[in-house]
N, C-alpha and C positions, 0 to 999 in steps of 0.2 A: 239822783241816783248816787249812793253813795260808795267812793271809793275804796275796793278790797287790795289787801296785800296779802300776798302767798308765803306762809309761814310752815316749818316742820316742828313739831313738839316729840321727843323722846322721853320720854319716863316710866314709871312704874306700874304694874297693870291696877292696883286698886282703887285708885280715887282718882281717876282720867274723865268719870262720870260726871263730876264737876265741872271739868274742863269744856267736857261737850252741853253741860245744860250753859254755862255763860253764853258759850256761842250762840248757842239759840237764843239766848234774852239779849243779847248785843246785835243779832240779824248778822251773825257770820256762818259760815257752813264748813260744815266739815267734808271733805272731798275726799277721805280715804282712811280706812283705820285699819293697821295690822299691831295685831296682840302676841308677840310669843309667851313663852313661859314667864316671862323674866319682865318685859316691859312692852310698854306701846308708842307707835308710832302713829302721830296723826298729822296727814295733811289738810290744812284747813286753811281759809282766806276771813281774815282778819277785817272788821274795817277801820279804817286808819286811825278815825279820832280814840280808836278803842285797845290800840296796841297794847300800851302802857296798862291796863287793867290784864291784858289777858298775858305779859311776861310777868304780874308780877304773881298773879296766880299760879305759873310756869312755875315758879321759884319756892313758892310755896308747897308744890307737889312733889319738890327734888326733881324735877323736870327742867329739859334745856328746851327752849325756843331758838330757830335759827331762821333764817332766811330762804324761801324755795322759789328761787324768784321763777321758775318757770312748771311751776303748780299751776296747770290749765292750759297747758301745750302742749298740743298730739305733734310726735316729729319722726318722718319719715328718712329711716336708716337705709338707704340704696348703697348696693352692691352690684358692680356687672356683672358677679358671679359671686354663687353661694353653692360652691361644687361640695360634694360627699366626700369628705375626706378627715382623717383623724388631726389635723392640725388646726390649733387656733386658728380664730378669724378676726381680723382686727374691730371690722363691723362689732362681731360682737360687743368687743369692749367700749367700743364709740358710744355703741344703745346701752350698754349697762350703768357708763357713767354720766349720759347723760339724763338717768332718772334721780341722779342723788339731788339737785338740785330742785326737782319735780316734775319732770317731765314724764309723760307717756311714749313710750317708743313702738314703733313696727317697723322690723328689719322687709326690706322687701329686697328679692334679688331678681336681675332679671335675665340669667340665665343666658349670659352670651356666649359666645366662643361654641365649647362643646356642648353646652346645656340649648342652644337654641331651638333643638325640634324640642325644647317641652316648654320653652319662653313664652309668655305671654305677649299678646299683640301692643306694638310700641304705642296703639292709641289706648288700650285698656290701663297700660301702664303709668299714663299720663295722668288720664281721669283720677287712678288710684291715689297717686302722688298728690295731684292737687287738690285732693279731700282734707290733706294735712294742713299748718298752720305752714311748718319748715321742713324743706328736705337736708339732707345732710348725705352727701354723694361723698365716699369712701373710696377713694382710686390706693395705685399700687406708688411704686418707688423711681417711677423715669419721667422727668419734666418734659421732654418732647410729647410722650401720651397723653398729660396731663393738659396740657396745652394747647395741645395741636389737633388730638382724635379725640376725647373725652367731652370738650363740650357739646360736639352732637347729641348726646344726650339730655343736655337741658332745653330741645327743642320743643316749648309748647308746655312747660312746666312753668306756672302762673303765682306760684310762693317764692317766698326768698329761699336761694341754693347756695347751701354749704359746702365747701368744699376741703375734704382732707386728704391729705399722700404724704409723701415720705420725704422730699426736698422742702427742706429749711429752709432756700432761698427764692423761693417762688413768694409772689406777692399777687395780690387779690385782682389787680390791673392784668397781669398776666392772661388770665383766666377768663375766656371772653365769655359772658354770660352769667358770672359769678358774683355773689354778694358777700361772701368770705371767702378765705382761704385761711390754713391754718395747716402746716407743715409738720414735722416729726410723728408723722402719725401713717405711716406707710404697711405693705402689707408683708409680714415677715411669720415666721413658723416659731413664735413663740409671744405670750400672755405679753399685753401692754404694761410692765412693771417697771420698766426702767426710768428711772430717776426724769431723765427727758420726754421720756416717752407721757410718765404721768404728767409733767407740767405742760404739755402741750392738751393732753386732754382737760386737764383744769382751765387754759387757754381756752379753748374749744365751750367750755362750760359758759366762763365769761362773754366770751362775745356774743354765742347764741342766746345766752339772755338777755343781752342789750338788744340785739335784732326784737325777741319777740315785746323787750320793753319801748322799743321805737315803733310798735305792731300798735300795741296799747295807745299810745298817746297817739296815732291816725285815727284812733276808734273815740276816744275822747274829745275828738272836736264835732263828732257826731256819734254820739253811745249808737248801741245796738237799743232797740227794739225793748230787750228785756235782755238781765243776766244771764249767760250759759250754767251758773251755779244756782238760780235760780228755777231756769227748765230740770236740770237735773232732782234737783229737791220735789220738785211737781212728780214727775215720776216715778219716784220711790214712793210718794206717797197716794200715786192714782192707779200705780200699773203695777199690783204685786209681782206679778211673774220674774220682775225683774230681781227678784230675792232667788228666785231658782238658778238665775245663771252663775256658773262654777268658776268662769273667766275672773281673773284677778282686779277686772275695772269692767265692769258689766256696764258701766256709764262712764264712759270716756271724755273728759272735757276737752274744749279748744277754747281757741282766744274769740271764734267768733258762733260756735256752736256745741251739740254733743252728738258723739257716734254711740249709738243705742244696740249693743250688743242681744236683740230677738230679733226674727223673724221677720221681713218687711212684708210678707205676701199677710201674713197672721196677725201682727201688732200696727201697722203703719195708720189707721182710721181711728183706732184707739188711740196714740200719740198724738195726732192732728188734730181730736178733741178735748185735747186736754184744758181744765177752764183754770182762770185766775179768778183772783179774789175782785179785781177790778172788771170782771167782767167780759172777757175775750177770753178766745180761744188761743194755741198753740200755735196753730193753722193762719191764723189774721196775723202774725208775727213772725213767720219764718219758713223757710222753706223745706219739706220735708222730701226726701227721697230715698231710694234703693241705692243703696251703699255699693262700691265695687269692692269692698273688702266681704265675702262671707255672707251676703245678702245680708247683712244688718240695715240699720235705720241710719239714714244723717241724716241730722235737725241744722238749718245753718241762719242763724238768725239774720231778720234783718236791721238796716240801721233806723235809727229815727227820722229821717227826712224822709226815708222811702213809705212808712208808716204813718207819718203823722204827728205821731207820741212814741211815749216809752215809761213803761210802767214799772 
């Protein structure tokens, strides 16, 4: 199975079509294309021995190749609260920067304090969370909270948890339950722009991509099954429907699966048939289920040892 790297290409919109037929003749995929007036962005996963042909194409198109190390990582942005109100939210900026990179975000809030008669049940909350690769819990600016009351929350949450707030001097030991920590990042009534404020989210960038680069090499001493960018390319090319949907990633990658933005009561049998060229099904390969996010599809592959093979 051959080793992919998550790369961003920017450039020009007229001749990207090149860029996209090499991938296909190198066996790399493209995970996402946005075109404004002016240029394109494409996330794609390179494979290794093939870098060096496809930056120097980059170069040729007046395009830049950079790095997206976490291109195929859904990461779940929690809030204890995401009240109605005209003021920044830091969450925000957390899910905004951490897609520059590559990530997939979903802010999820769960409505404590005043929003609790409309919160969701602390177990559907769970479930939700641990659909994702990485959470990323968002607290405010007082290290006793953070501390002492806050990790109640991460009971029963099964991915590696992030953690950010606003004390600079808190460390990752502190925080029982916790596989980061990452300070200057607290919740204040105005845009993460300040000079600290952004190196702390660039902080925040780096390390979660080492988490999900330490994700990766757990999964490499035993692959999965089949590529998650592999099911995704199956899909697009067995299940048109999935050209109707308007969601800006209608196929959501993870590190060990994809979230199938249709229908699970309507598409889930058609997913679970999907064939390979080797001969199996979708379904002999991974587990399919009813999403707690919006009644979608999760596909969560499985590994090789649990299968047999891996194709």
């Amino acid at each position: 199975m051959a080793v992919l790297l998550p790369y961003l290409y920017t450039g020009g919109v007229h001749k990207h079509g090149l860029l996209i037929e090499l991938m296909e003749d190198l066996g790399g995929y493209i995970i996402q294309k946005v075109v404004t007036g002016t240029e394109v962005n494409l996330i794609m996963l390179v494979p290794e021995k093939d870098v060096d042909i496809v930056k120097k194409l980059s170069k040729e198109l007046l395009g830049i190749l950079v790095e997206a190390p976490l291109t195929g990582v859904e990461i779940a942005v929690v809030s204890p609260t995401l009240a109605s109100h005209h003021l920044p939210h830091s969450a925000c900026d957390v899910a905004e920067y951490l897609r520059h990179p590559g990530a997939n975000t979903n802010m999820l809030g769960l409505a404590r304090g005043m929003g609790r008669r409309v919160s969701l049940s602390m177990d559907y909350e769970r479930k939700l969370i641990n659909e994702h690769d990485i959470a990323v819990f968002t607290f405010g600016s007082f290290s006793d909270c953070i501390t002492k009351k806050k990790p109640k929350l991460f009971e029963g949450i099964e991915i590696p948890i992030v953690v950010t707030g606003g004390p600079s001097d808190l460390k990752t030991k502190d925080i029982q339950g916790a596989d980061l920590y990452v300070g200057n990042i607290g919740r204040v009534s105005h845009r993460l722009r300040r000079t600290e404020e952004v190196n702390a989210l660039e902080n925040l960038n780096q390390e979660v991509s080492k988490i999900a680069d330490s994700i990766r090499k757990q999964q490499a001493r035993d692959p999965l099954a089949v590529l998650p960018a592999r099911v995704m390319k199956e899909i697009e090319n067995q299940v048109p429907e999935i050209r109707t949907v308007l969601s800006p990633a209608p196929l959501t990658l993870q590190l060990d699966g994809v979230r199938v933005k249709l229908p699970y009561d309507q598409f889930h049998e058609k997913i679970e048939k999907l064939e390979f060229d080797e001969g199996v099904t979708l379904s002999e390969l991974a587990n399919i289920s009813r999403s707690k996010m919006k009644n979608y599809i999760l596909i969560k592959i499985k590994s090789k040892s649990d299968v047999g093979f891996a194709i």
